[in-house]
C-alpha positions in Angstrom: 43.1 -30.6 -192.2 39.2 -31.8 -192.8 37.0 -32.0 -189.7 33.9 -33.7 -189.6 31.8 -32.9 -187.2 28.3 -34.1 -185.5 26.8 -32.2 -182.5 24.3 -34.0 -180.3 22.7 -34.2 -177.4 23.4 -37.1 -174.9 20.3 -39.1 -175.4 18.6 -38.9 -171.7 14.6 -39.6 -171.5 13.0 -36.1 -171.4 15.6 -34.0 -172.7 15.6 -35.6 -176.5 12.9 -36.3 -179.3 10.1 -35.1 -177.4 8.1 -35.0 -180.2 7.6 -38.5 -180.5 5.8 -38.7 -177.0 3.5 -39.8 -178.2 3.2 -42.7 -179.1 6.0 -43.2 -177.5 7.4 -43.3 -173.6 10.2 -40.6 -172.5 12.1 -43.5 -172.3 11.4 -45.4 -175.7 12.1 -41.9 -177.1 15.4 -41.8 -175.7 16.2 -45.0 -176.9 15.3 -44.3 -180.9 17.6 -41.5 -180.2 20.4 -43.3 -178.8 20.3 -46.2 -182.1 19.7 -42.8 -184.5 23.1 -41.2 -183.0 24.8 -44.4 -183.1 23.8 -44.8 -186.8 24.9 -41.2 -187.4 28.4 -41.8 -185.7 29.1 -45.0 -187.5 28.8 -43.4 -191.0 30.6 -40.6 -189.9 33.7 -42.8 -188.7 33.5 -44.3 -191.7 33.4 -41.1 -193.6 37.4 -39.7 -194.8 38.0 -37.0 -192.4 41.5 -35.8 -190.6 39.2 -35.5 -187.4 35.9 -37.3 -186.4 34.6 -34.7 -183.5 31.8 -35.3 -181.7 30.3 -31.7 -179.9 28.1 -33.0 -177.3 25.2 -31.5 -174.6 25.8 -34.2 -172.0 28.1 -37.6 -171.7 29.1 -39.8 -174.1 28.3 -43.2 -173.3 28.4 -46.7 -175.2 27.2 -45.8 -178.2 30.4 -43.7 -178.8 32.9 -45.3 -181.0 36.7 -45.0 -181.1 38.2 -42.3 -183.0 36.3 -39.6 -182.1 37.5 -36.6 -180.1 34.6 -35.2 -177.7 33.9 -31.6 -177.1 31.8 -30.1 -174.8 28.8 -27.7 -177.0 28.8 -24.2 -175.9 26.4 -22.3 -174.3 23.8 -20.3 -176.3 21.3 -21.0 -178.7 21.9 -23.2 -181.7 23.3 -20.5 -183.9 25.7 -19.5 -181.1 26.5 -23.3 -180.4 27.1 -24.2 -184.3 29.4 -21.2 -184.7 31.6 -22.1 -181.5 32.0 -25.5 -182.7 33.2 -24.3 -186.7 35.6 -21.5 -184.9 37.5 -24.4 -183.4 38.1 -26.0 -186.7 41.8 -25.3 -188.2 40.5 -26.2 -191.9 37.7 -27.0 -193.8 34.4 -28.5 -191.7 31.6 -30.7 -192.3 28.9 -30.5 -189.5 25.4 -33.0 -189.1 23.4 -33.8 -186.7 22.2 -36.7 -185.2 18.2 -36.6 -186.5 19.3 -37.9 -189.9 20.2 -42.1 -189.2 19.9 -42.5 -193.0 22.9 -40.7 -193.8 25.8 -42.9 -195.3 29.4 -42.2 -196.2 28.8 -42.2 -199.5 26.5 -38.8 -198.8 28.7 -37.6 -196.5 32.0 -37.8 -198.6 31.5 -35.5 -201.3 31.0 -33.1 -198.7 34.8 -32.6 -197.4 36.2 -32.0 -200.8 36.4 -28.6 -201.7 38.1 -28.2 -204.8 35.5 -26.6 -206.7 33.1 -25.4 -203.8 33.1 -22.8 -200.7 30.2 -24.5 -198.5 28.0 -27.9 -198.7 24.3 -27.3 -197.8 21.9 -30.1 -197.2 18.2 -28.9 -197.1 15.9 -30.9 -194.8 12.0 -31.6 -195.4 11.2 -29.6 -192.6 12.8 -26.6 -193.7 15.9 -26.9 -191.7 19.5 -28.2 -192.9 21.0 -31.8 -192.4 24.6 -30.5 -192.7 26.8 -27.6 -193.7 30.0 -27.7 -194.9 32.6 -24.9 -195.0 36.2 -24.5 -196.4 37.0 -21.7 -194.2 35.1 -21.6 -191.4 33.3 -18.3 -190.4 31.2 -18.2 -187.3 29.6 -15.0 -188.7 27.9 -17.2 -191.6 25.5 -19.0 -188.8 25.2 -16.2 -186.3 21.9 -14.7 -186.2 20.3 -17.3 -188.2 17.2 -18.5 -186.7 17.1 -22.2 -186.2 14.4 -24.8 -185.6 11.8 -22.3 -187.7 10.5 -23.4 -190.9 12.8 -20.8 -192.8 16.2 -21.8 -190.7 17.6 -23.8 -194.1 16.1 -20.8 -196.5 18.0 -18.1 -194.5 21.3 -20.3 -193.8 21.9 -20.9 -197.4 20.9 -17.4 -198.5 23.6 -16.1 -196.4 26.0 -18.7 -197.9 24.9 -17.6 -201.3 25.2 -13.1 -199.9 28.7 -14.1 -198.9 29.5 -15.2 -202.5 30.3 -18.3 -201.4 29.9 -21.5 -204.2 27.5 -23.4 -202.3 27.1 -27.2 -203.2 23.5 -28.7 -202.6 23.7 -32.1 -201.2 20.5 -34.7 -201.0 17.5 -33.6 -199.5 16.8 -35.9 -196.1 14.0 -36.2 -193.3 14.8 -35.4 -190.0 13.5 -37.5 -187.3 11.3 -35.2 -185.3 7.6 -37.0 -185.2 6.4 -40.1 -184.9 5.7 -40.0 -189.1 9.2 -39.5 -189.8 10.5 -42.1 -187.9 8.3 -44.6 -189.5 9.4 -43.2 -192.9 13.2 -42.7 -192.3 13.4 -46.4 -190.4 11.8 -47.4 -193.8 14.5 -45.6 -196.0 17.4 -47.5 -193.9 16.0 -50.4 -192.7 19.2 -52.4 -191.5 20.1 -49.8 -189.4 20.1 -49.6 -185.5 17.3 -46.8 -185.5 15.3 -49.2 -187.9 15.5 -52.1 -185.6 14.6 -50.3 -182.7 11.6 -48.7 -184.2 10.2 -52.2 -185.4 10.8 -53.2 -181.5 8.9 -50.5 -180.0 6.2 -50.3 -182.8 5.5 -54.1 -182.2 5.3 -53.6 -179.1 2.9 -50.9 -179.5 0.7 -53.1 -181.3 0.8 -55.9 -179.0 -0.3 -53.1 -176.3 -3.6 -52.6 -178.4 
């Protein structure tokens, strides 16, 4: 049984993106959050998956669509959290998050077959990972990695690689952290919600000035 799974944070002004204020309010923040994990649930719904699990800090709200079971995140830091969420998986597991709006089926597919692979690993341009896949889940293969550091992707996949795993590289993508990356990731999927919402605000912006 595949799982596909995307952990996220409820997006609540304050508590989400806070890197992109400024240029942007708490609130307009929270909103580029909310359409970039409502583009990240729609591709993942219409990814192939035996389960579509959403692990979530907070409450799901409208931007939820059907077919997903919600979980609760665990407490802990990230490693801690990402581990919990794996160790409830009954097969193999795909895991995102929600700072990657670009990401499509078509990326996300290739992930949950593991016929000739042990993991997935998908670097991101910050150093970090977009995803990880496992076909057998082992919660000791993310504990103890540091996360949100410049070396978090470097050290996750060289413990994929120590446990002799055969590790499949997916697409490099961009997380959305800073106001820059949102203009260039709205750019790269530009029919997206998170792309509509960031010409909104940024017009906006402009008519401010």
């Amino acid at each position: 049984m595949t799982t596909l799974l995307v952990i996220a944070k409820q997006p609540v002004p304050g508590r989400v993106k806070t890197r992109l204020t400024p240029p942007f309010t708490p609130e307009e923040a929270a909103t580029l959050a909310e359409a970039a994990l409502a583009d990240t649930l729609e591709a993942a719904a219409a990814t192939p998956a035996d389960r579509h699990v959403l692990v979530l800090d907070g409450a799901p709200g409208p931007w939820l669509p059907p077919g997903f079971e919600v979980v609760p995140q665990s407490g802990g830091g990230l490693d801690e959290r990402l581990a919990v969420a794996f160790a409830a998986c009954p097969g193999p597991a795909l895991l995102i998050g929600m700072d990657t709006p670009q990401v499509t089926p078509e990326l996300l597919a290739p992930a949950l077959v593991f016929d000739s692979r042990d993991a997935w690993f998908g670097p991101a341009a910050d150093g970090g990972f977009w995803a990880l896949g496992l076909a057998e889940p082992d919660p000791a293969l993310l504990l103890g990695v540091p996360m949100s550091v410049p070396e978090t992707g470097e050290v996750q996949y060289e413990r994929l690689r120590a446990a002799g795993l055969r590790t499949g590289l997916l697409p490099r993508l961009r997380d959305v952290d800073t106001g820059a990356d949102a203009a260039a990731v709205a750019a790269l999927a530009p029919a997206g919600r998170f792309a509509t919402r960031y010409r909104e605000l940024t017009a906006d912006l402009r008519v401010a000035r």
